[in-house]
C-alpha positions as CSV (number, residue, x, y, z in Angstrom):
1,X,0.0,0.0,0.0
2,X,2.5,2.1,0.9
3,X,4.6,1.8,-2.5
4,X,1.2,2.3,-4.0
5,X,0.8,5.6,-2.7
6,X,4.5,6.3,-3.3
7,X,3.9,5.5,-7.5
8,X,0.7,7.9,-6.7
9,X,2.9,10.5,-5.3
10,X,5.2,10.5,-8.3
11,X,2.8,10.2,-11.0
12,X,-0.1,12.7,-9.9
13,X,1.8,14.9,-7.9
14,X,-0.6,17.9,-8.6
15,X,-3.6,15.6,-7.2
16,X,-1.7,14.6,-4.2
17,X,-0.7,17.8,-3.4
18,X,-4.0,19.3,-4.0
19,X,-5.6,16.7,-1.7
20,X,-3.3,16.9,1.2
21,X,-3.6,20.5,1.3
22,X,-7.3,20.6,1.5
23,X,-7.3,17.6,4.3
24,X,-4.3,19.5,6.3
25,X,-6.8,22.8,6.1
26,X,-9.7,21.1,6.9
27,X,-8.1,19.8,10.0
28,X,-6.9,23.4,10.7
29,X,-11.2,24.0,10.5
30,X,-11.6,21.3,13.1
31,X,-9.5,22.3,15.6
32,X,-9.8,26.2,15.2
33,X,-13.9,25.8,15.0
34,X,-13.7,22.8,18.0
35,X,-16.0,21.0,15.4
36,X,-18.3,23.9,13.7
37,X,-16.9,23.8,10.8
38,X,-20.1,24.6,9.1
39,X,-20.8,28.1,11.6
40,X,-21.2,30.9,9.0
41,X,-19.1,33.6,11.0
42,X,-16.0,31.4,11.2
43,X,-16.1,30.4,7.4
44,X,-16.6,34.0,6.8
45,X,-13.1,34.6,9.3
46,X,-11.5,31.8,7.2
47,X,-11.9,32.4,3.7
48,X,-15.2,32.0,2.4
49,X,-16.7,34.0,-0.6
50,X,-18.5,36.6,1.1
51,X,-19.5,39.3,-1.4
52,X,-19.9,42.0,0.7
53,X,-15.8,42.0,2.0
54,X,-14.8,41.2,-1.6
55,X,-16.7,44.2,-3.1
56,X,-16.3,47.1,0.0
57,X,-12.4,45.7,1.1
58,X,-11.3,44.4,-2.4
59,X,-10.6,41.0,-0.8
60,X,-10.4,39.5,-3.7
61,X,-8.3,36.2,-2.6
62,X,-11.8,35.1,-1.2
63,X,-12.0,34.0,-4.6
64,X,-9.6,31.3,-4.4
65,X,-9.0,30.7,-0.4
66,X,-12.9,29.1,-0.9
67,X,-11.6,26.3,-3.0
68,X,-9.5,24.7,0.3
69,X,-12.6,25.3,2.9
70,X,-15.1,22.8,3.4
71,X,-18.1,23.2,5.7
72,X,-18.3,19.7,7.5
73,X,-17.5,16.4,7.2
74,X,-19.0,15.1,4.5
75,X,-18.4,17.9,2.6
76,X,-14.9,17.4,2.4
77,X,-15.2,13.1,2.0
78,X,-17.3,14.1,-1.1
79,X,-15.1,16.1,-2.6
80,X,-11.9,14.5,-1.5
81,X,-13.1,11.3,-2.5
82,X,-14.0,13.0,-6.3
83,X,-10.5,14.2,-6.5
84,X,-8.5,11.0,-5.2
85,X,-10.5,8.9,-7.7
86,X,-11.0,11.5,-10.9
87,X,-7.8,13.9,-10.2
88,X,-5.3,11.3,-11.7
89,X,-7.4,11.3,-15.3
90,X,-7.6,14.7,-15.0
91,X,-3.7,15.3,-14.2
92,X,-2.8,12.6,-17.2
93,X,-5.0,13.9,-19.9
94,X,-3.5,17.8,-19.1
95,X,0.1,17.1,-17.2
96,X,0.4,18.2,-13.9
97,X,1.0,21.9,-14.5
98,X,-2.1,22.4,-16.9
99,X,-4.0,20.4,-14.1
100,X,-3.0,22.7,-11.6
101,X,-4.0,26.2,-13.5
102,X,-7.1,24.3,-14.7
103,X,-8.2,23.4,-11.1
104,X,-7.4,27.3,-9.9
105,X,-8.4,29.1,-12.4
106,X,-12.0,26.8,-12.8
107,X,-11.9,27.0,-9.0
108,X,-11.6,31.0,-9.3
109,X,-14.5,31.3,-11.8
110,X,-17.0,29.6,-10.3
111,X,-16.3,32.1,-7.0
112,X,-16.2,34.9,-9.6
113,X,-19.6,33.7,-10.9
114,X,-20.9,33.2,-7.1
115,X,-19.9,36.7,-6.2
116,X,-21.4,38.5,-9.7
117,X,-24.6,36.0,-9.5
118,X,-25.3,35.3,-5.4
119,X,-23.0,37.7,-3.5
120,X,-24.7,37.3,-0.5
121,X,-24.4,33.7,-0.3
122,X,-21.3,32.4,2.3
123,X,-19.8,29.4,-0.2
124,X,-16.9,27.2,0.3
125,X,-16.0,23.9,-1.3
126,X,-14.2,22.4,-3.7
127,X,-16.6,22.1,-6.1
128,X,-16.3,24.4,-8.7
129,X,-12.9,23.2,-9.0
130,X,-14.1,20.1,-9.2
131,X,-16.9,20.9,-11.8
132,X,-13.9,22.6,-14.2
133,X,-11.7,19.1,-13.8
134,X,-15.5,17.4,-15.4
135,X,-15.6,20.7,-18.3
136,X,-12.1,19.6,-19.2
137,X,-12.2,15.8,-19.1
138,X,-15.8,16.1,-21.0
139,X,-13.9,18.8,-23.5
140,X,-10.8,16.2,-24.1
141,X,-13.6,13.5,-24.2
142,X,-15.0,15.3,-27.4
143,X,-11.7,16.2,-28.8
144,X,-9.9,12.6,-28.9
145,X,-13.6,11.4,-29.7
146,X,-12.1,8.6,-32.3
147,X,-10.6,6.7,-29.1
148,X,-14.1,5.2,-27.7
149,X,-12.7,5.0,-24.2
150,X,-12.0,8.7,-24.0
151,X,-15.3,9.2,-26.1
152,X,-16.8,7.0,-23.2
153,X,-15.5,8.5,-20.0
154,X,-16.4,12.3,-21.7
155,X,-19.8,11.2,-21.8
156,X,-20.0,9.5,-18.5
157,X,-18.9,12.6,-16.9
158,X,-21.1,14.8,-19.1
159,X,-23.9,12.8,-17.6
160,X,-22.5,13.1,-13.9
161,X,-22.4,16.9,-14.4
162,X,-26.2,17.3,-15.5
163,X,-27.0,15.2,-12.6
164,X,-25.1,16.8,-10.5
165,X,-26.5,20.5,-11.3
166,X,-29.5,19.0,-11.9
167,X,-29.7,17.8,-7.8
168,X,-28.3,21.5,-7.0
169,X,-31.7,23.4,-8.1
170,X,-33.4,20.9,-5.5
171,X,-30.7,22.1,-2.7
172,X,-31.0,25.3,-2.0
173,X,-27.8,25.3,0.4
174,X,-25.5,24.0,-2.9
175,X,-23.8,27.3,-4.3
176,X,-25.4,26.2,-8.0
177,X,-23.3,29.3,-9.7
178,X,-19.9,28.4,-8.3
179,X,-20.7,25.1,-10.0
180,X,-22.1,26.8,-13.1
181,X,-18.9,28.9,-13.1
182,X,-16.2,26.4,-12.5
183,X,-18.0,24.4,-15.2
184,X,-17.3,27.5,-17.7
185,X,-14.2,28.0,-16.1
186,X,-13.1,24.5,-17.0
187,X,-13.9,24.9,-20.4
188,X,-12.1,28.4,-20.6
189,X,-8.8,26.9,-19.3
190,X,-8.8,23.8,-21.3
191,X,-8.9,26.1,-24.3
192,X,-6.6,28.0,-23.5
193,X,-4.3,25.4,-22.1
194,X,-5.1,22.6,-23.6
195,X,-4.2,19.1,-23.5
196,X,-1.0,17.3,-23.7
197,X,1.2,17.0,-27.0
198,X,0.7,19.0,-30.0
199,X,-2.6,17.5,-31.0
200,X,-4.4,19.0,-27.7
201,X,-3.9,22.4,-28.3
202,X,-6.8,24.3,-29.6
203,X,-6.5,27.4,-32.2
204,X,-4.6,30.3,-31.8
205,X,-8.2,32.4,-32.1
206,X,-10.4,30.4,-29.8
207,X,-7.3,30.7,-27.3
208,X,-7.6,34.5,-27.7
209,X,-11.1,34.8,-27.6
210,X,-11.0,33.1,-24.2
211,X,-8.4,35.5,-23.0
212,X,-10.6,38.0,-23.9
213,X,-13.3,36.9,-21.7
214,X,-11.6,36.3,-18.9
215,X,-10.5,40.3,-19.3
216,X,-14.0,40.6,-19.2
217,X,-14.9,38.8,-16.0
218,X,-12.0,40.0,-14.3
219,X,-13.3,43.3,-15.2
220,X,-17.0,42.5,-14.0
221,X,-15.2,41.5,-10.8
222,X,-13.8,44.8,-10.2
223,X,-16.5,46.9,-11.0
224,X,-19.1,44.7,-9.4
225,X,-18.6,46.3,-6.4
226,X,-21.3,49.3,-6.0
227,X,-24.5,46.1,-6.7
228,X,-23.2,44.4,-3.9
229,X,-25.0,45.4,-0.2
């Protein structure tokens, strides 16, 4: 088991790195919270997207500290479990670098989308994260759609995605625009990144046109501000 994880380790170092930072804050939660992890004023204190701070005190890195915050245990098993399990397809189809950006920049999106959308809400998770590692994996399913495994596993996590937001309009405590946004995110990055090896990089225009619109929404950020209560 152990020289299992070690292979892990080496070959999805993004994944495991991403997971034992998210575990090793989350155990920061538990012990600074004594258990209340899901209390509202210290997720605010922590990290959380809270729109009013990020639009009156230009606390912007609530946009990404969210990602790493989870409200509760099962919360975190969820999410952890989705990364352990999906992260290493994810890290393999981009490399580990692409993975990375792809994860924080989908990640940022979907709290950029949150604030702009449902700034009042208090949201943390990894999901939107998440949701951009499903955008890209369905994107790469599409683009390497003559291999029928890839074409496959796309289309397996296309379904798990409409599900998925499909189950958030019945909860009203899931942040469904951070999912929206990471999804959109996801898809954004993996265009501009794309996958690896020559074949998985996208044109030169759709790459620019994606830049362009994430000058957009950075610029929607900014100014967002003065809606914001």
């Amino acid at each position: 088991m152990i020289e299992a994880l070690k292979q892990q380790v080496k070959h999805t170092p993004v994944t495991m790195g991403l997971f034992t930072v998210t575990t090793v804050v989350f155990i920061f939660e538990l012990i600074a919270s004594h258990g209340q992890t899901d209390n509202a004023r210290f997720l605010v204190a922590v990290g959380a997207k809270w729109g009013p701070d990020i639009a009156h005190n230009q606390a912007y890195w609530r946009l990404l500290t969210p990602v790493f915050l989870h409200a509760g245990i099962m919360h975190i098993v969820t999410n952890m479990l989705t990364l352990w399990f999906v992260g290493p397809i994810a890290e393999h189809a981009f490399g580990s670098w692409r993975f990375l950006m792809l994860y924080a920049f989908g990640g940022i999106v979907g709290n950029i989308f949150s604030y702009l959308l449902s700034p009042l809400a208090i949201s943390v998770g990894a999901s939107s994260a998440l949701f951009a590692m499903f955008a890209g994996l369905i994107l790469y399913g599409v683009r390497y759609r003559d291999n029928p495994t890839i074409r496959a596993q796309g289309a397996t996590f296309l379904l798990f995605v409409v599900l998925n937001l499909f189950s958030g309009l019945l909860a009203p405590t899931i942040d469904l625009w951070g999912h929206i946004g990471g999804l959109i995110g996801g898809m954004m990055s993996t265009v501009m990144l794309g996958f690896v090896g020559k074949s998985g990089q996208y044109a030169l225009s759709m790459r620019l046109t994606m830049c362009a619109v994430t000058m957009l929404l950075l610029i929607l950020t900014i100014y967002a501000g003065g809606s914001v209560s």
